[in-house]
N, C-alpha and C positions, 0 to 999 in steps of 0.2 A: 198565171200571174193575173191579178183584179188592179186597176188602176183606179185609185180615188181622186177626184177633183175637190181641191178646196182653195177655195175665196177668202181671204184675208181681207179685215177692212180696216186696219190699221199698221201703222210701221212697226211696230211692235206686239206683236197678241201672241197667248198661249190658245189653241184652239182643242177644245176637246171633241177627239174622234173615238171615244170608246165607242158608243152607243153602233155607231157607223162601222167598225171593226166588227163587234158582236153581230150584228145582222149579217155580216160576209158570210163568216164563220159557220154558221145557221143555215145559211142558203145553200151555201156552197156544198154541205154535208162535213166537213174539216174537222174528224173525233180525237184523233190522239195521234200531238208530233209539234213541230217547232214552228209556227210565224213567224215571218221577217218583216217586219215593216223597214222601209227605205223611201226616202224621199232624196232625189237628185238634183238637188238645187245648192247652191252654194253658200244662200245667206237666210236659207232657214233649214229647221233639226227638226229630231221624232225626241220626245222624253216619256218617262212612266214618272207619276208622282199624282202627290193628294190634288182628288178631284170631289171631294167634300167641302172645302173653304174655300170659295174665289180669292181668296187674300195672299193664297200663294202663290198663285199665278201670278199677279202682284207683285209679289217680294223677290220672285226669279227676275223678271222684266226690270225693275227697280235695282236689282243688287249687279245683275249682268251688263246694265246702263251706267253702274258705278265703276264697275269693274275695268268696262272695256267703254269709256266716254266717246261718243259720235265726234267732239269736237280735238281729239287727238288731233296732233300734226301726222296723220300716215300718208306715206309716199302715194298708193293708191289714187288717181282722179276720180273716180266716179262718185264717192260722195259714203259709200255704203259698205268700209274699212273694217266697223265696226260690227255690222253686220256677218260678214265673212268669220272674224274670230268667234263671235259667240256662234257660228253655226258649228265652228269646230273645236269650240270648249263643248256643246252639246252633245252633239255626234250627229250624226244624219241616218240613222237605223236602232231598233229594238228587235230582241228577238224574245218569242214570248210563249210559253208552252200551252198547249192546248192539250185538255184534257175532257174526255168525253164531250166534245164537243164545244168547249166553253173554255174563254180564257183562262187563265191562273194567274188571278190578282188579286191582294190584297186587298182588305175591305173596303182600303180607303184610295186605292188606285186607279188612274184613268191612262190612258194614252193621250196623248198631245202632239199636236204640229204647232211648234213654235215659228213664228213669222218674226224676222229681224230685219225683211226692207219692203213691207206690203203698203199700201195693200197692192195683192195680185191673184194670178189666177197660179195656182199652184198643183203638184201631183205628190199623190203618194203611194207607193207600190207597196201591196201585199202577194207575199208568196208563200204558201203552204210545204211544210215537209213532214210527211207525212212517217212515222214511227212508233 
């Protein structure tokens, strides 16, 4: 298992970790079989989606602030209610195949750690299975 460290410098960012992923991958020797990415945190997720137009990134952040309003009445005290659901509309894992050594994503695909109460110092686990 490789554990990533990422820094968030906002309450809200989509963070792109392709490039960071691909390098593991490479290093590691990782030819053909499944990635799990996971991050164990509660009020941020892992996503796949278009890493070609910053504007999406955008538009999740935007529509998941509409969706799920910070300024709800939730029972919750600490402040960060909001956070907690969209980690769990997101998910907190991808699993992603690897073939010959190199992910398998679409042209227009990236991996992301979404941050929903940052900024902070944050982890992401990758674990290789190998098949």
């Amino acid at each position: 298992m490789i554990e990533l460290a990422i820094n968030s410098k906002s309450r809200e960012e989509l963070i792109d970790i392709t490039s960071e992923v691909e390098d593991i991958v490479v290093k590691k020797g990782w030819n053909n079989g499944i990635l799990h990415i996971y991050t164990p945190h509660t009020t941020a997720a892992i996503t796949i989606n278009e890493n070609a137009d910053y504007t999406v990134k955008e538009d999740i952040i935007k529509f998941l602030s509409k969706l799920v309003p910070s300024n709800f009445p939730f029972m919750h005290l600490e402040g960060n209610s909001d956070a907690h659901l969209k980690s769990s509309i997101i998910g907190c894992s991808e699993n992603i195949i690897v073939e010959e050594g190199r992910l398998v994503l679409g042209t227009w695909q990236g991996v992301f750690f979404c941050e929903f109460d940052g900024p902070r110092r944050r982890k992401v686990y990758l674990k290789f299975i190998s098949g």
